[in-house]
N, C-alpha and C positions, 0 to 999 in steps of 0.2 A: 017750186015743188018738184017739176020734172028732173031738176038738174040736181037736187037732192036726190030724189029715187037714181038717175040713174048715177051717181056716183054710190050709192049701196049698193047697186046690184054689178058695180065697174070691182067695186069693193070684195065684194064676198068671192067674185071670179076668182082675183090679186089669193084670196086666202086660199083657194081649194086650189087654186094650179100650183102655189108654195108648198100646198101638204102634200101635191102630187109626185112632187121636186124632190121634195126634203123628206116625203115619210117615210113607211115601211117599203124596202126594195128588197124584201127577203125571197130565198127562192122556192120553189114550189114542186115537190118531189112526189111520186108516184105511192100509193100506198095501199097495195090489196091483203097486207096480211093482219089487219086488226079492225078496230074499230069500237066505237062506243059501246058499251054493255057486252063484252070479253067476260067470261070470268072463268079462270084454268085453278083447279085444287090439285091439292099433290102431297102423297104421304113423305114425309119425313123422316129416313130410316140410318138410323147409328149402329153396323152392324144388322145385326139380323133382328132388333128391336126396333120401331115403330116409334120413333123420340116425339112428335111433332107434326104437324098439318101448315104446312103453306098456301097461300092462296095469295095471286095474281091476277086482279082484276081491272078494269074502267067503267066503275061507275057510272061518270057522267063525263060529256062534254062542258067545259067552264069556259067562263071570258077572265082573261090575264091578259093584262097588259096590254088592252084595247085588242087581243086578240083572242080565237079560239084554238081550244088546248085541250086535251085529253088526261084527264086526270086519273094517274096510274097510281093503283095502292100495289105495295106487297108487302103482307106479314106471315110472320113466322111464330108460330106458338107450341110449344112443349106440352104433352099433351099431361091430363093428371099424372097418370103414374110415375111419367119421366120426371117431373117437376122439384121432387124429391132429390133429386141427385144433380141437377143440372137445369132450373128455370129458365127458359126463355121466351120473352115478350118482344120482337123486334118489328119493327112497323117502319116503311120508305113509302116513300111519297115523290111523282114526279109531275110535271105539266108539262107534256111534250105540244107543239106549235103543231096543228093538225095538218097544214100546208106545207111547214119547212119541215116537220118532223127533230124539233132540236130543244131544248129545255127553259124553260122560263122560273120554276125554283123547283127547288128539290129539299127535300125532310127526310130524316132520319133519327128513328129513335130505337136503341140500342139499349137492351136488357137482355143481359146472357150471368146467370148467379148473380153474383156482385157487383160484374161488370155494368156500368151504364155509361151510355155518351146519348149527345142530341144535338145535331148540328142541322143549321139550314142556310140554304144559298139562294139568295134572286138573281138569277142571269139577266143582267139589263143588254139585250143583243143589237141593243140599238147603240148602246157610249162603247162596248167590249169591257165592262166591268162583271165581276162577278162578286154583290153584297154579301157578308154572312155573317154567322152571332159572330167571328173572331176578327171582323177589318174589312179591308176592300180592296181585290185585286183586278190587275189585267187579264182578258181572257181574250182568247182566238174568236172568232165571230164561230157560231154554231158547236160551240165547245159542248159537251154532254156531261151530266152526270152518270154513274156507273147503271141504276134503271132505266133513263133513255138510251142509253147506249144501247142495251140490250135489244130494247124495241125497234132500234132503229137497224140494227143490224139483221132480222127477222124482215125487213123490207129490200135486202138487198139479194143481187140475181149472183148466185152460187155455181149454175150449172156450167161455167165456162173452167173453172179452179181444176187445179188440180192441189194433191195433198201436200200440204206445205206451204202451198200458199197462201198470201197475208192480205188482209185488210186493214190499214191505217186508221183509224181514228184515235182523238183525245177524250180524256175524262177532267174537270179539276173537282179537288175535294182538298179540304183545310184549307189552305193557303195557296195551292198550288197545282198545273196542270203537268197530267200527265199524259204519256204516252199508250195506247191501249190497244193495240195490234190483236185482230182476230185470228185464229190459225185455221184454216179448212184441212181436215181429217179423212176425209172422205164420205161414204156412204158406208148403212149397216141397215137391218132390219132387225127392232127390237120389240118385244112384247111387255105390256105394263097393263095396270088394272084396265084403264081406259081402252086396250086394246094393240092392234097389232098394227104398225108404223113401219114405212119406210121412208130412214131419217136419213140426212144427213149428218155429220158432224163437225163441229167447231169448237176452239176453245181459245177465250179472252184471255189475253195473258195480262190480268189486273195486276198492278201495283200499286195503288189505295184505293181508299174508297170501296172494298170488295162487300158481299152481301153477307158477310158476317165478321166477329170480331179481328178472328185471328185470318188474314190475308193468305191464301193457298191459292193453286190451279184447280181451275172448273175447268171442267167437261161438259156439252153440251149436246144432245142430240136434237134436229129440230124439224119436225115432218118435210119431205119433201115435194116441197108441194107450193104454191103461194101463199101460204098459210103461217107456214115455217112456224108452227106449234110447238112450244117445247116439251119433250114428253120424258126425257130424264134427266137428270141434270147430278153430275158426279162431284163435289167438292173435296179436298183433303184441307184440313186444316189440322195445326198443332196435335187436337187428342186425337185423331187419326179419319177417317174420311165420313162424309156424310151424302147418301142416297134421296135422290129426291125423285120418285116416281107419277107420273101423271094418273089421276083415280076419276076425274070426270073433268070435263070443260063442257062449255053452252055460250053462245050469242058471239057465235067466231062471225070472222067478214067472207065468209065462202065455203066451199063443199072442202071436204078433205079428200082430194084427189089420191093421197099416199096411205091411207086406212085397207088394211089387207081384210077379207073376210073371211 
């Protein structure tokens, strides 16, 4: 009987020092500018008309993939009057890794007029696969999709840059990864519903995967502060540029150090 027990208990060691060996050796990144129950609103303006309301939240913290993950929504919805001329319904969804800060699947569901798409991707970060409704590719370990990129880039230290300076990172989206280089702009002080910010600025120079249909350069301003809040956000696309200003946010992870009075 003893030589039974202790060959289970020789047994179950053998298993936990293999899972220790062989499991998760992801890395484990610093994070003071978000956190569970975030939620940032933001008027949506085309021109000097009022198209639309966005909203950028976290929910909840989830379990993916044996681990914990921060489940980021953003949609975007045209409001009635606009709706007439130009519907739009689009909703992304990410699971960023609360530790590594990197993506476990990502959703996207696209309604703009007539246009619609719906694509979703499992990032398996453990094989470097990246699953989705179209196949299954190779991916770099820590690969993002274009909403965790974003999040993730709001966690990094800006103050040393100067303008023109770049931040390397990748996106994949369809088939394939791409290249996603941040640009730092400088700093500016701007005023928006939510109030009066001093931001710095940046801008993603996306090439797919961007947060609407037709692909253009964003502009970003994002508090300066550890918070790195995003409080405008400048898009051009094809029918010509779209405004996204900040109108409230609640349940940030710290004080807004950059909030002028």
């Amino acid at each position: 009987m003893k030589s039974k027990l202790s060959l289970i208990i020789i047994l179950i060691f053998q298993i936990s020092l293999l899972a220790s060996l062989t499991g998760d050796e992801f890395r484990k990144l610093p994070n003071k500018a978000f956190k569970e129950g975030e939620k940032l609103t933001f008027d949506v303006k085309y021109g000097f008309v009022t198209a639309g309301i966005a909203t950028m939240q976290i929910p909840k913290v989830k379990r993916i993939s044996g681990r914990d993950a921060y489940h980021v929504t953003f949609e975007v919805n045209s409001v009635p009057s606009f709706d007439l001329f130009y519907k739009v319904r689009d909703r992304y969804e990410t699971y960023i890794d609360v530790e590594g800060l990197f993506p476990w699947r990502f959703e996207q569901h696209i309604r703009e007029g007539n246009y619609s798409r719906d694509f979703s991707a499992f990032f398996d970060q453990r094989k470097g696969k990246a699953k989705t409704t179209e196949g299954e590719y190779e991916i770099p370990k820590y690969v993002h999709d274009i909403v965790s990129a974003f999040y993730f880039a709001r966690t990094l230290d800006y103050s040393g840059m100067k303008k023109g300076d770049k931040i390397h990172l990748q996106n994949f989206y369809k088939n394939k990864v791409y290249d996603l280089d941040v640009v730092y702009h400088g700093k500016e002080t701007i005023e928006v519903a939510a109030g009066k910010f001093d931001c710095i600025i940046v801008e993603p120079l996306v090439q797919e995967g961007g947060l609407f249909k037709s692909e253009g350069n964003i502009v970003i301003w994002l508090t300066d502060d550890d918070i790195k809040m995003p409080v405008r956000v400048k898009t051009k696309v094809v029918v010509g540029a779209i405004d996204a200003d900040l109108t409230s946010y609640e349940g940030l992870a710290g004080p807004l150090k950059s909030k002028r009075k």
